[in-house]
N, C-alpha and C positions, 0 to 999 in steps of 0.2 A: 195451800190451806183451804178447808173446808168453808165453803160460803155461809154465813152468818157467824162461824165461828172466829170468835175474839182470839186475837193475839196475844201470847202470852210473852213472859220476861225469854225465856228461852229463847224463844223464834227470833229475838232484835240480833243484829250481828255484833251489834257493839257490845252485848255481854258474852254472846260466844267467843269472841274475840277477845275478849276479857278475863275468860276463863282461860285461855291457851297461853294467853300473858301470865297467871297464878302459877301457871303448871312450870311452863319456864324460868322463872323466877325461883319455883324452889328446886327444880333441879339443878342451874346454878350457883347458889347461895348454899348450896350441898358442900359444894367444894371450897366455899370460904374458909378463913383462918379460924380453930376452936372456938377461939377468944371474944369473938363477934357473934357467938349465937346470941348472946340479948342484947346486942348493940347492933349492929349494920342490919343484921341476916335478920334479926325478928322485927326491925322498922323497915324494910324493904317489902318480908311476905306482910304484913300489917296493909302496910300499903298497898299491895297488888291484890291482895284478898278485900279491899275497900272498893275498889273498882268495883267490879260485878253483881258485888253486895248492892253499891248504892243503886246501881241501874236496874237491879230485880227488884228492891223497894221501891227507887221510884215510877215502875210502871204500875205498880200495883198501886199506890196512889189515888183517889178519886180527881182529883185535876192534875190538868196539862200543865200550870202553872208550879203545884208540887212536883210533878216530875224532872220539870224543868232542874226547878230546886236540887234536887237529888242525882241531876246530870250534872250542875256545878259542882257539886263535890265529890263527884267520880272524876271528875276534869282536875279537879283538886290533888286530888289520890294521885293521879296521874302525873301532876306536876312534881309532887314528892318522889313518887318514884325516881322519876328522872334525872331527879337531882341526886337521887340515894345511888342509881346506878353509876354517874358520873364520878362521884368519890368512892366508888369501888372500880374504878377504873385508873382511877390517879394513885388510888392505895395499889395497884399492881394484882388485883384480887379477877380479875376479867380480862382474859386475850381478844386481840383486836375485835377477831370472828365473832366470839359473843357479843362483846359489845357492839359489834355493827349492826349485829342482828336482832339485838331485842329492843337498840335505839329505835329502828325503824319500827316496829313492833307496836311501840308505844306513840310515837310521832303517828302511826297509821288512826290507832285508835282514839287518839286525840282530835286529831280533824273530822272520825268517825263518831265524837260525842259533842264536839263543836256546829257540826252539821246538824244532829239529832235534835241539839237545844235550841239552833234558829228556827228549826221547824216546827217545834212545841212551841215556841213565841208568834210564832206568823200562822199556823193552822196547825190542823188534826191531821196526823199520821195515820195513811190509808195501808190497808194489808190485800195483799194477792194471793 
């Protein structure tokens, strides 16, 4: 990154990684049963499309405190998910593979927004 030049929402990893979580989510949720496109499948993309939403609003945010804010409830998002992916797992809707791989997906990015929010509470996020 260019010296004096601000960080944008983009550049954080937790939202690029946030986006690769939407993308996966709907290519999955593709292969759902019909009967769940406005049940399971539309509150799971809901969900995964609220992640990286709330992380590009709350950088842009004027305090560290608001974004703070705005990473709880990407963290939020993230918990819904999680929960929405495990009952399509029980519902027989996701093979192992997937669901191993987009468990960890989200586990990853969770401690990736957990971490971000102890650092907006304890100081200012430095850019390189």
């Amino acid at each position: 990154m260019e010296k004096g030049k601000s960080m944008g929402f983009k550049d954080l990893v937790a939202w690029q990684k946030g986006m690769r979580l939407v993308e996966a989510i709907y290519k999955i949720t593709r292969e759902f049963p019909h009967e769940e496109l406005y049940g399971l499948t539309s509150q799971m993309r809901r969900s995964a499309v609220s992640i990286p939403s709330n992380i590009a609003e709350g950088q842009l945010r004027k305090s560290k405190n608001e974004f703070a804010q705005f990473i709880s409830i990407a963290l939020g998002s993230c918990a819904e998910l999680s929960t929405q992916f495990d009952l399509s797992k029980r519902l027989g809707y996701l093979d192992e593979m997937n669901f191993l791989r987009i468990a960890e997906d989200i586990n990853e990015l969770m401690k990736i927004l957990h971490g971000l929010r102890k650092k907006l509470s304890t100081n200012t996020i430095t850019t390189n």
